[in-house]
C-alpha positions as CSV (number, residue, x, y, z in Angstrom):
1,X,0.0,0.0,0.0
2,X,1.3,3.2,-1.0
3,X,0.3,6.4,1.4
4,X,-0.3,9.5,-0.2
5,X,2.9,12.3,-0.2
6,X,2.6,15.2,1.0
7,X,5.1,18.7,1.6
8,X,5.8,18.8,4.7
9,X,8.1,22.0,6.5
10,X,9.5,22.5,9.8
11,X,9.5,24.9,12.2
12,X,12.4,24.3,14.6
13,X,13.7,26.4,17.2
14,X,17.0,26.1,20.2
15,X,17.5,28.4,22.9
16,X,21.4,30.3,23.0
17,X,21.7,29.4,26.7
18,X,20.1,26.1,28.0
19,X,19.7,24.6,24.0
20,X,16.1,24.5,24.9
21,X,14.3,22.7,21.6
22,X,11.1,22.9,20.1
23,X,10.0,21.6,16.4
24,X,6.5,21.8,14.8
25,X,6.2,20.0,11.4
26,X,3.4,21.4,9.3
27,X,2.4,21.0,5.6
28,X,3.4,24.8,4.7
29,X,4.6,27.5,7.8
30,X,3.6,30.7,7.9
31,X,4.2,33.8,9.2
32,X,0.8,33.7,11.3
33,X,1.7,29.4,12.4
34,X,5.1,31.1,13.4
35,X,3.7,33.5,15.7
36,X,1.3,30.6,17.0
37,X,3.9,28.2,17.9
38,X,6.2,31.3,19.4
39,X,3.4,32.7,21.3
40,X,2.6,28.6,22.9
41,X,6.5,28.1,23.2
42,X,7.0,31.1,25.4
43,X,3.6,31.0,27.7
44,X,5.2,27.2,28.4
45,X,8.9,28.6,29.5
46,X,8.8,32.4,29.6
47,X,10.3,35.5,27.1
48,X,13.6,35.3,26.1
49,X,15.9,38.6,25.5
50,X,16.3,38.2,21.9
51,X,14.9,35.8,19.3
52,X,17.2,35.4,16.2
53,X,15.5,34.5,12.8
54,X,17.2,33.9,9.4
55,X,15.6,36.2,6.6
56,X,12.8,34.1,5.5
57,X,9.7,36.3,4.5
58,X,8.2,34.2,7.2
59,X,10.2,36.0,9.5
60,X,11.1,39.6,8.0
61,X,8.1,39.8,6.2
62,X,7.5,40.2,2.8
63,X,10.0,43.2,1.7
64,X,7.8,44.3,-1.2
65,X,8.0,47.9,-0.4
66,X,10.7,49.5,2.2
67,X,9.6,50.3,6.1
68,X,7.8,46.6,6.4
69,X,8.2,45.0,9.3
70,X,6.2,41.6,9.8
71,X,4.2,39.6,11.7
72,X,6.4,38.0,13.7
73,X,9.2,40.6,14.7
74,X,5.5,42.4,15.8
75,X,5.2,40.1,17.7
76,X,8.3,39.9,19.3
77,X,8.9,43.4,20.2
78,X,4.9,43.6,21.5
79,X,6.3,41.0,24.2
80,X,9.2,43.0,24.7
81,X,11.8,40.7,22.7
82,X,14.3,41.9,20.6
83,X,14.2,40.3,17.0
84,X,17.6,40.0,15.9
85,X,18.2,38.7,11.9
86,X,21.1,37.7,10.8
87,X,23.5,38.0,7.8
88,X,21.8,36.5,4.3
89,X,24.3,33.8,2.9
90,X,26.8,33.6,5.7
91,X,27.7,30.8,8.0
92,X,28.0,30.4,11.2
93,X,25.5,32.8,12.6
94,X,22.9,29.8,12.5
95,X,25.1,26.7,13.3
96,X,22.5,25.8,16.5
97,X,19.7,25.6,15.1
98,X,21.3,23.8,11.8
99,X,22.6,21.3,14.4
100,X,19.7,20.8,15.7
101,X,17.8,20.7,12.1
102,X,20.5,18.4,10.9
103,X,19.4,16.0,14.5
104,X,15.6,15.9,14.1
105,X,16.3,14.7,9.9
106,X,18.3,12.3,11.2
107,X,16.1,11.1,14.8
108,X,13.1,11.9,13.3
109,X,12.2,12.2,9.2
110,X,15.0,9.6,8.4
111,X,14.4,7.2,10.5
112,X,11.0,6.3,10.5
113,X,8.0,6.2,8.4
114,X,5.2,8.6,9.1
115,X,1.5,7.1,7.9
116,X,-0.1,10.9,8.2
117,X,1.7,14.5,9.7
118,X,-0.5,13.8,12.6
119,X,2.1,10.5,13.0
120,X,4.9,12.6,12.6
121,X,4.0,15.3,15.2
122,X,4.0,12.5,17.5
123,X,7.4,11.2,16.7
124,X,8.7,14.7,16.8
125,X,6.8,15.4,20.1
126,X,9.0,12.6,21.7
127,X,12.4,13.4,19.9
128,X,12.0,16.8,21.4
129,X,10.6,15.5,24.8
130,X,13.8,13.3,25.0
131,X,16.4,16.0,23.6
132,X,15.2,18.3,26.8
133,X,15.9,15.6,29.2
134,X,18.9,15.1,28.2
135,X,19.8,18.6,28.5
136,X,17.9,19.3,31.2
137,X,20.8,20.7,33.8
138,X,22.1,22.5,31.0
139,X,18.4,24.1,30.5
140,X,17.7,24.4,34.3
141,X,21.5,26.5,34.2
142,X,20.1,29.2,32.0
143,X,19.2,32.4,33.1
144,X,15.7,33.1,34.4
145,X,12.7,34.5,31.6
146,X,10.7,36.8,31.9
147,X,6.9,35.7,32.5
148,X,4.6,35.6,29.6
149,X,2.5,38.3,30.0
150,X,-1.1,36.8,31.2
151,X,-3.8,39.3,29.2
152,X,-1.7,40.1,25.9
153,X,-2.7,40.3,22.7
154,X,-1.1,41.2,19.4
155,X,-2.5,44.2,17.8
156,X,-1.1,43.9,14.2
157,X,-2.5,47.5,13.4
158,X,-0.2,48.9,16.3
159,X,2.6,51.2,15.4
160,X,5.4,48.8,16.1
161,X,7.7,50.4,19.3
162,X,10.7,48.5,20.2
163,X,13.9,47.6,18.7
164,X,15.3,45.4,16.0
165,X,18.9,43.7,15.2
166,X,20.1,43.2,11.4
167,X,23.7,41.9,11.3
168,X,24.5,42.4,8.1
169,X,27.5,42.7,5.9
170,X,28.5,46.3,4.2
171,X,29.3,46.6,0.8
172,X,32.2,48.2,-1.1
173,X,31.0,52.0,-0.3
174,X,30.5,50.7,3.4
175,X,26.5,50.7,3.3
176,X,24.5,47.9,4.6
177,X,20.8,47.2,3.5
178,X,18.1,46.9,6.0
179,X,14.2,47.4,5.7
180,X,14.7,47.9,2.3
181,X,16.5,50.8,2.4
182,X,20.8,51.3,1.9
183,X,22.3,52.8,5.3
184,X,25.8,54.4,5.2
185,X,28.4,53.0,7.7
186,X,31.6,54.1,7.2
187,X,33.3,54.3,3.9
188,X,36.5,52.5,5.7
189,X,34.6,49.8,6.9
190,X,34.3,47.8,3.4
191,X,32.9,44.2,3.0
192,X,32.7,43.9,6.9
193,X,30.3,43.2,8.9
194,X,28.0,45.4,10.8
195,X,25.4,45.1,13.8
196,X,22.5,48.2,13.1
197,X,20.2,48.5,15.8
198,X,17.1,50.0,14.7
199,X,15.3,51.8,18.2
200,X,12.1,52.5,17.0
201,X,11.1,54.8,20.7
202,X,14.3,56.5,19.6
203,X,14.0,56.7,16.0
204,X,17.5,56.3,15.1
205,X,20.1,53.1,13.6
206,X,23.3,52.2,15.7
207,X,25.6,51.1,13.4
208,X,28.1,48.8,15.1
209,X,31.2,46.9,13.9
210,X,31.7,43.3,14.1
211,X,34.2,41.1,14.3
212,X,33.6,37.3,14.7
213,X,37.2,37.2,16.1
214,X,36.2,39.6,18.8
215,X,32.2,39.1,18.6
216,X,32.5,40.9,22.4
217,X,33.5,44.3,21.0
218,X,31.2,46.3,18.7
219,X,32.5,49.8,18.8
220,X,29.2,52.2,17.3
221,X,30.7,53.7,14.3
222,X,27.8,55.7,13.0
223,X,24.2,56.5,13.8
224,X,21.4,57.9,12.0
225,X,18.0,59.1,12.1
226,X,14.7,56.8,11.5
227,X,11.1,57.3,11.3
228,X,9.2,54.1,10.5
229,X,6.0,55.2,8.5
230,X,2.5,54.8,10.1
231,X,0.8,53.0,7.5
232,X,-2.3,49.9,7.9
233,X,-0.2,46.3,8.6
234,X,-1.4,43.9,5.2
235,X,0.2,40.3,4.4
C-alpha cells in the first residue's frame, strides 16, 4: 500500500543558553503558524531577551515595499523581545539551530516512516521531549525568563515600538541594506560586517562593527536618524 505524499516544512527552534528545543512539522509555515507556535513556546517557558531569525519572509516579512516590518518581529517586540536577523548567505550565525535541524532529519524524518503529519508530530513530540531531558541541567542553568504576560494580545495594526537587530554585511562603499533601504556606515569599513540596531522609541540606527574574532566588542561607528512610516499592517 502506498500512502499519499505530502510537503511537509519544519519549524524548529534552540534556545542560545540552555539549547532548549522545540520543532513543529506542518504541511506549509507561515508567518501567522510562526507567531502561533512562538506565542505557545513562550507562555510554556517564559520571554527570552532576543529571538534570532534567518531572513525568510516568514520571518522579515514580505519586503515588497521598504519600512515593512512583519508579523512576527511584531510580535516579538509587543512581548518586549528583541528580533535580531542575521547575515543572508553567511555561515556560522545559525550553526544551532542547523545542528539541531540536521538532528531531528536524522532522529526523526529519516528514521521512521510517518503514515499521516498527525504520526509525525507524535514522533517529533517525543524526539524533542527526549532532547530536553537530556539537556535538562544544562536548560535548568540558563538564566531566568521573563513571565509571559497573562492578558496580551497582538495588535497587528499597532505602530510597532521597540527595537530590531540586522547583522548584516557592508558593501564596497560601506553601506548595509536593512528594511529595504541602503544605510551608510563608514566608507573604511568595506565588506565587513556590521550590527545596526534599529530603536524605534528612539527613532534612530546604531551602526556597530563586528568582528567574529572579537564578537564581544562592537564599537558604534555611526548613527542615524529613522522614522518608521504609520501605514495599515497587510500580508
Amino acid at each position: 500500500m502506498r500512502w499519499p505524499c505530502i510537503q511537509v516544512e519544519v519549524l524548529n527552534g534552540i534556545s542560545l543558553h540552555g539549547g532548549l528545543v522545540a520543532a513543529w512539522p506542518r504541511t506549509v509555515i507561515t508567518a501567522a503558524f510562526a507567531v502561533e507556535a512562538l506565542v505557545e513556546h513562550w507562555r510554556a517557558f517564559g520571554l527570552p531577551g532576543y529571538a534570532q531569525f534567518d531572513n525568510d519572509p516568514v520571518f522579515e516579512g514580505p519586503q515588497i515595499h521598504p519600512d515593512t516590518i512583519g508579523r512576527v518581529a511584531r510580535a516579538c517586540m509587543s512581548l518586549g523581545v528583541v528580533p535580531v536577523f542575521v547575515p543572508p548567505r553567511e555561515t556560522g550565525f545559525q550553526a544551532a539551530i542547523e545542528g539541531f535541524n540536521g538532528l531531528w532529519q536524522a532522529k526523526v524524518w529519516a528514521r521512521f516512516q510517518h503514515p499521516s503529519l498527525e504520526g509525525l508530530q507524535e514522533r517529533s513530540d517525543r524526539y524533542v521531549a527526549a532532547h530536553r531531558l537530556r539537556a535538562a541541567a544544562r536548560i535548568e542553568a540558563a538564566p531566568a525568563r521573563r513571565p509571559f504576560p497573562p492578558h496580551w494580545r497582538l495588535d497587528l495594526q499597532a505602530h510597532p515600538q521597540g527595537r530590531l537587530v540586522f547583522l548584516r554585511r557592508s558593501n564596497a562603499q560601506g553601506e548595509v541594506q536593512l528594511l529595504g533601504r541602503s544605510f551608510a556606515v563608514d566608507p573604511l569599513w568595506q565588506h565587513r560586517l556590521v550590527r545596526a540596531e534599529v530603536d524605534l522609541k528612539a527613532k534612530r540606527v546604531r551602526f556597530h562593527t563586528l568582528r567574529r574574532r572579537a564578537p564581544d566588542q562592537q564599537p558604534r561607528v555611526n548613527e542615524t536618524r529613522y522614522v518608521l512610516p504609520r501605514r495599515p499592517f497587510s500580508e
